[in-house]
C-alpha positions in Angstrom: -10.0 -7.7 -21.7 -10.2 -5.6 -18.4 -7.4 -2.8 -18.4 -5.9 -0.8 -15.4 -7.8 2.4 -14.4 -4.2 3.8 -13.4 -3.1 5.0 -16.4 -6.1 5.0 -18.7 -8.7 7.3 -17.1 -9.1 8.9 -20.8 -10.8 5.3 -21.7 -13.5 5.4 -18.9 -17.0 8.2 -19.3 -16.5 10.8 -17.1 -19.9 10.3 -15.5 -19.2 6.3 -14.7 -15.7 7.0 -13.5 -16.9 9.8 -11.0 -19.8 6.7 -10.0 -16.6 4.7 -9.5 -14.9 7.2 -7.2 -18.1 7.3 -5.1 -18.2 3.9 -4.3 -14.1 3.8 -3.2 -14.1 7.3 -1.8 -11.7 8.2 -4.2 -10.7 11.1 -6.0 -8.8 10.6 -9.4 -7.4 12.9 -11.9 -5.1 12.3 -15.1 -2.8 14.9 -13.7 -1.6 12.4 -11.0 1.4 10.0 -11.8 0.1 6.6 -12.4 1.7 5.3 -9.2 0.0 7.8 -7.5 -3.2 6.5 -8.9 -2.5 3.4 -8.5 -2.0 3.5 -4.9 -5.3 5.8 -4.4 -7.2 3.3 -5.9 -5.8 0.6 -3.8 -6.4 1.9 -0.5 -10.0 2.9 -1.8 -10.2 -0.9 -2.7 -9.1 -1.9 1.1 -12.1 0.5 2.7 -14.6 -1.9 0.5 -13.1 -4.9 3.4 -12.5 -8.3 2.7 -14.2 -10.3 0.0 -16.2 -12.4 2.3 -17.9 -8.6 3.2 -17.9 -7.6 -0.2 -19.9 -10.6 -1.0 -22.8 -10.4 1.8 -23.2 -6.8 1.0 -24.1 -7.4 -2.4 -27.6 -8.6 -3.7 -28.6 -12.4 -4.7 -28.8 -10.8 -8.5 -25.5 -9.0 -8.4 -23.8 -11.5 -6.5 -24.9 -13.8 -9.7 -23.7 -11.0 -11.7 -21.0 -10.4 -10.5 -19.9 -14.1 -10.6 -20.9 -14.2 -14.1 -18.5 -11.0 -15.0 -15.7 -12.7 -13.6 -16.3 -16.1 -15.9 -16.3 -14.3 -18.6 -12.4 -13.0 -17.8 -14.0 -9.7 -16.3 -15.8 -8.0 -18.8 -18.9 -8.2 -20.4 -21.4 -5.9 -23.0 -24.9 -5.6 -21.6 -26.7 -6.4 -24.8 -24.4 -9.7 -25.4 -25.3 -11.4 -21.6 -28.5 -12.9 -20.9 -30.7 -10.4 -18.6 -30.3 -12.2 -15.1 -26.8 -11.5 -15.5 -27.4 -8.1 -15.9 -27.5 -6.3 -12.6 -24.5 -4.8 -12.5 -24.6 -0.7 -12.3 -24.8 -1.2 -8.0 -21.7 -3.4 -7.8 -18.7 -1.8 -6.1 -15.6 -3.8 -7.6 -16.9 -2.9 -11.6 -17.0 0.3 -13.5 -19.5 0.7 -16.3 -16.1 2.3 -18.9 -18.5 3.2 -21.4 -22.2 2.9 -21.7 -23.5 -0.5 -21.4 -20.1 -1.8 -21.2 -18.6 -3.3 -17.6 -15.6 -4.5 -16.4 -13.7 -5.7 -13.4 -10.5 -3.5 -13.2 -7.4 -4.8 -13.5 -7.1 -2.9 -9.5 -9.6 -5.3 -8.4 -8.6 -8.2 -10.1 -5.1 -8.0 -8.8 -6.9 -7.7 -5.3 -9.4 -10.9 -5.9 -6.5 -13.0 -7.2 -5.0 -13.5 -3.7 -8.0 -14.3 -2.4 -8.7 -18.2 -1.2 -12.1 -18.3 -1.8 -11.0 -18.0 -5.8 -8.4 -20.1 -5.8 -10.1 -23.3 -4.1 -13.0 -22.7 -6.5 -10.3 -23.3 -9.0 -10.7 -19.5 -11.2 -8.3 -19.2 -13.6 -6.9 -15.8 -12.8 -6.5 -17.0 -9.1 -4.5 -19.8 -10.1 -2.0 -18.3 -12.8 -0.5 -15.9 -9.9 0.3 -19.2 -8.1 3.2 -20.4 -10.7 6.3 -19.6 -10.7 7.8 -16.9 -12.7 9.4 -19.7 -15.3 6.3 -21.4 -15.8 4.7 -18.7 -17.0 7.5 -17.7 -19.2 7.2 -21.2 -20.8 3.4 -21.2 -21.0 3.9 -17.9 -22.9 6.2 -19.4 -25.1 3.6 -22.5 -25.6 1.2 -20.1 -26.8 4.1 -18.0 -29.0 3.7 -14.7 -27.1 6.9 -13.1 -26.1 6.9 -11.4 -22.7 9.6 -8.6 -22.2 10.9 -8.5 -18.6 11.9 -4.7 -18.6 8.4 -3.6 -18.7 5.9 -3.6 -16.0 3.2 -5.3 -17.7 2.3 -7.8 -16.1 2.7 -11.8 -17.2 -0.4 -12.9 -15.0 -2.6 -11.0 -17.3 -0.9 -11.5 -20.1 -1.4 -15.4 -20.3 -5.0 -14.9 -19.0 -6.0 -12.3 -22.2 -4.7 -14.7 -24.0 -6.4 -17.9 -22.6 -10.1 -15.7 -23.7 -9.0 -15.8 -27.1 -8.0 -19.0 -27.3 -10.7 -20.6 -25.4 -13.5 -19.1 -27.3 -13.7 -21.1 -30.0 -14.1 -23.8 -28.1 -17.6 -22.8 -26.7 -16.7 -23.7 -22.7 -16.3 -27.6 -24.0 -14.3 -30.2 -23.6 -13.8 -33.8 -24.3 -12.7 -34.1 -20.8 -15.0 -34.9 -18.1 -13.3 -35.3 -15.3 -13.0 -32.3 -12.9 -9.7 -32.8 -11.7 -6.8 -35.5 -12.2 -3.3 -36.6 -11.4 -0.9 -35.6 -14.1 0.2 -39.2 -13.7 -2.7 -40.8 -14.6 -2.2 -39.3 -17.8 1.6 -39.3 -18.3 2.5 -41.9 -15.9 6.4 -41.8 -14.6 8.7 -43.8 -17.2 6.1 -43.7 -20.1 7.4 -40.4 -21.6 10.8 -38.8 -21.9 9.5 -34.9 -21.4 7.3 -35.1 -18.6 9.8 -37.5 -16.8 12.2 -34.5 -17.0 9.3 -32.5 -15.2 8.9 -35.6 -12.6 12.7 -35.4 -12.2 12.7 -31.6 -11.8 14.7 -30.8 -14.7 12.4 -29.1 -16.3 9.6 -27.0 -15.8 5.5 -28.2 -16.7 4.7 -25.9 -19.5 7.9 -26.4 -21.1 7.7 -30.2 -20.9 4.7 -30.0 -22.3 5.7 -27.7 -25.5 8.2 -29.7 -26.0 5.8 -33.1 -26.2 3.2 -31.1 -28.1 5.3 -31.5 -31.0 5.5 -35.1 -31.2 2.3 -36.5 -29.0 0.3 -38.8 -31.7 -2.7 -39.6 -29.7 -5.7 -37.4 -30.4 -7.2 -37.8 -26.8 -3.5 -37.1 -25.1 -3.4 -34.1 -28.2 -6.9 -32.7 -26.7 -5.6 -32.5 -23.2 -2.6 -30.4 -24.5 -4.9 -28.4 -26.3 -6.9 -28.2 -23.2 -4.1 -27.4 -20.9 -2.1 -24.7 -23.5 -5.8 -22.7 -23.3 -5.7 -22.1 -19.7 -9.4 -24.7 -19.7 -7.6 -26.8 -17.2 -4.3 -25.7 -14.9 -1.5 -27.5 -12.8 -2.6 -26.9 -9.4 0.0 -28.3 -6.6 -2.6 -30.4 -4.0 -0.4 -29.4 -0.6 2.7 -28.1 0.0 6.0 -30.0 -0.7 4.1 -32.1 -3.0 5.9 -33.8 -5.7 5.8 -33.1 -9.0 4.1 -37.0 -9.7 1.6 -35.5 -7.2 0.4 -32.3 -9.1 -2.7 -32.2 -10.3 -4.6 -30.6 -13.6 -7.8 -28.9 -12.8 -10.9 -27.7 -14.6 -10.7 -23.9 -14.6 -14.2 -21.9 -14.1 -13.9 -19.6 -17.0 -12.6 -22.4 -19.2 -16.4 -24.7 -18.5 -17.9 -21.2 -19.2 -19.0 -20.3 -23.0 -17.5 -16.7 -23.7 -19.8 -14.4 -24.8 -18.4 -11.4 -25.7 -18.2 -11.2 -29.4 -16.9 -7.0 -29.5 -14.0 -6.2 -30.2 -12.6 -2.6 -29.3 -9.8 -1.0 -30.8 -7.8 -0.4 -27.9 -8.0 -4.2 -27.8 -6.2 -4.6 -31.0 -3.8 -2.2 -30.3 -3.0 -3.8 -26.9 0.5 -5.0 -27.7 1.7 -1.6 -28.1 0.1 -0.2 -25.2 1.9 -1.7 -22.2 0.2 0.4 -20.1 -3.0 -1.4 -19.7 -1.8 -3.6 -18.3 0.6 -1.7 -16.1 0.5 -1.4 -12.2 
């Protein structure tokens, strides 16, 4: 997974991360306090302008490159990726860590999630930050991660790192072909006891669902939980002051898209004890 530059700069090669500063007219040093870093690198990140700028300044082959990064939940390894998906060293909002090896900062990420554009285009890490706090609390519960509230790691990145690992296996498929639905047309209202209490407003969506995971006997209805407890598909809430009956479950970009990163790094593995990659 992308990690947070703030904090980490002892991750990144010297040479890529001074490339980095270039591009964001930045200076960083690991003698600053990570806030301090954090906020340099966020007013470097406002001088790039807003995304629909960012976008025309970039290149047909890194604007398909850089779309390509982002499916694959931000990072990539230049020798897994087929080559048109390559152009990537001349792309503002990445940083090549270590040779051959690019990511999206967690920085920019933050920045690209609040963006419209991502969010109507249904991207997973565009549409996590628009749940509320308990569902994602209960979708990490769903997916038995515990999430402690008295560190600043944040739960938005937490259930997407976690959504790559369990998506993977599943090769960006999906018995479902439908691009979007009503949640009703699957639970209708008054055929089942747990999502009623989500109709009713009892309960939240994730933890209906964890709670009907248990007991749900119908492999098709099984393989839309499945779907769903992955991050492939996502409640999305049509218009405001919607009812619940009215929410719908969507088809998330980076759950059609096969993941192709198959390295593993070991700052990866020791990510649960190191709360400061993901730290802002």
């Amino acid at each position: 997974m992308p990690f947070a530059i703030a904090g980490n700069i002892h991750l990144i090669d010297k040479s890529s991360l001074r490339r980095f500063e270039r591009k964001l007219g930045i200076i960083l040093s690991p003698h600053q306090p990570l806030l301090q870093q954090k906020r340099i690198i966020q007013q470097g990140i406002q001088t790039l302008g807003g995304i629909q700028n960012m976008l025309e300044n970039l290149t047909r082959g890194e604007l398909l490159s850089l779309i390509f990064i982002i499916t694959q939940f931000g990072d990539v390894c230049l020798f897994e990726i087929p080559c048109e998906y390559s152009d990537l060293r001349n792309i503002p909002y990445l940083i090549e860590w270590k040779e051959n090896h690019f990511m999206i900062p967690l920085e920019i990420f933050e920045f690209l999630s609040h963006e419209r554009l991502f969010r109507e285009q249904n991207y997973l890490f565009a549409l996590i930050p628009t749940l509320s706090k308990d569902e994602k609390k209960s979708w990490l519960r769903w997916i038995e991660k515990d999430f402690d509230p008295d560190t600043n790691r944040l739960i938005d990145f937490e259930i997407y790192s976690q959504c790559r690992i369990l998506q993977k296996p599943y090769n960006g498929k999906s018995l479902i072909q439908e691009s979007e639905f009503q949640i009703t047309d699957i639970w209708p209202t008054g055929a089942c006891e747990e999502i009623d209490w989500f109709y009713k407003g009892f309960t939240n969506f994730y933890y209906s669902l964890q709670q009907l995971a248990g007991r749900e006997k119908d492999p098709f209805k099984k393989h839309i939980l499945d779907m769903i407890r992955c991050g492939k598909f996502i409640i999305k809430k049509p218009e405001k002051h919607m009812p619940p009956t009215k929410f719908l479950l969507v088809a998330t970009v980076e759950g059609a898209t096969p993941q192709l990163r198959e390295s593993i790094f070991q700052w990866e593995i020791e990510m649960s004890r190191s709360p400061s990659l993901f730290q802002f």
